[in-house]
Residue, then its C-alpha position, 0 to 999 in steps of 0.5 A: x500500500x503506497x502513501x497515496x493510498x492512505x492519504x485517500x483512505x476516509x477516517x474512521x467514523x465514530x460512534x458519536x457521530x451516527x448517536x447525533x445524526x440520528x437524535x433528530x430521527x429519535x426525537x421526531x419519533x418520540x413526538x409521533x408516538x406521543x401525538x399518536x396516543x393523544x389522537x387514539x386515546x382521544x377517537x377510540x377511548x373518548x379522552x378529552x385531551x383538552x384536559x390538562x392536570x393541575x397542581x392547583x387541584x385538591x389545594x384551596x383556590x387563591x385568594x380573589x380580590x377583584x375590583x367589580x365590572x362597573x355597570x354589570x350590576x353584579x358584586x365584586x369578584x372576592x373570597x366572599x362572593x364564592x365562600x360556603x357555595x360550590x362554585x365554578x369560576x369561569x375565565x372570560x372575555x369579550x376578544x375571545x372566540x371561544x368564550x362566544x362559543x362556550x357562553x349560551x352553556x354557561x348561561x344553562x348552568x346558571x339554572x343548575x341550583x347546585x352552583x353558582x358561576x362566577x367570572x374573571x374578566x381578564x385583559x378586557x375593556x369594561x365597555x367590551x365586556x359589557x356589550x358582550x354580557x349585554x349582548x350573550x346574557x350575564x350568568x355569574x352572580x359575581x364578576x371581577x375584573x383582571x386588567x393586567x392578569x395577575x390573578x389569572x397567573x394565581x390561578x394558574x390559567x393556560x388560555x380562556x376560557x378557563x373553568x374551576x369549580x371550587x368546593x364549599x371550603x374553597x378547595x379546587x376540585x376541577x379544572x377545564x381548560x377551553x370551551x366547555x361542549x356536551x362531552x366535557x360536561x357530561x364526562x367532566x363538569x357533571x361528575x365533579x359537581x355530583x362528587x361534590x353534592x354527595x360529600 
């Protein structure tokens, strides 16, 4: 073998560098095993995958204190308006779609005697969120405004419309992130709210 042929040979590659050319390969299939399993438990078993845990739940509901939403002819949003009633705090506003979608369900629940409903108006305008309880009906018995979302970062919030329903004592018992529709009130909110009638 001459030095010409060793100068031409390629190096040695090694085992590094076949781990980092296919880490991106790995990961992708991570991902698509992970979306798969959301998409099949979601089609076949019915899982609402909207559903995301929080730590909040089992622990008592941060303390509210929001100033009221002048002309909406309800008091104030404070630990007062919801303590000794179950109760589902609702985050909403005027500039969200969803919230549109989800209003006419929450104006049924209101009818449910077995709680009351509650709302956070987060990063609105008075006059918007008076034109649009205006306009969709006012089903909470308490309204707190939240211009800078303080409280909706307390509360842990992820997107609105966001839900919570909190027991007598004040503890969160559930949690609904977006919109709620049939199947989540009758595989999520209905059952909390009984679990919590019978205790």
């Amino acid at each position: 073998m001459t030095n010409v042929d060793q100068d031409t040979k390629p190096p040695p590659k090694s085992r590094s560098r076949y781990v980092l050319a296919l880490l991106p390969l790995l990961l992708f299939g991570g991902f698509a095993l992970v979306a798969g399993k959301m998409l099949y438990d979601q089609d076949v078993n019915g899982l609402d995958v909207s559903a995301i845990p929080s730590a909040l739940i089992g622990t008592r509901a941060p303390t509210l204190a929001l100033p009221p939403l002048e002309g909406a002819n309800v008091p104030a949003l404070t630990d007062a308006a919801i303590k000794g009633k179950l109760t589902l705090v609702n985050v909403f506003a005027s500039w969200c779609i969803p919230c549109r979608q989800e209003h006419p369900i929450l104006e049924e629940l209101s009818k449910d005697g077995r709680i009351s409903i509650v709302g956070i108006n987060y990063k609105d305008k008075s006059d918007n969120a008076l034109r649009f309880l205006g306009e969709l009906g006012n089903p909470y018995s308490a309204i707190g405004i939240d211009p800078n979302g303080k409280a909706a970062i307390d509360w842990g919030v992820y997107g609105i419309p966001e839900s919570y329903l909190v027991a007598a004592d004040g503890t969160i018992l559930y949690k609904k992130v977006g919109p709620f529709d049939a199947q989540s009130l009758q595989q999520g909110l209905f059952p909390a709210i009984e679990a919590a009638v019978k205790k």
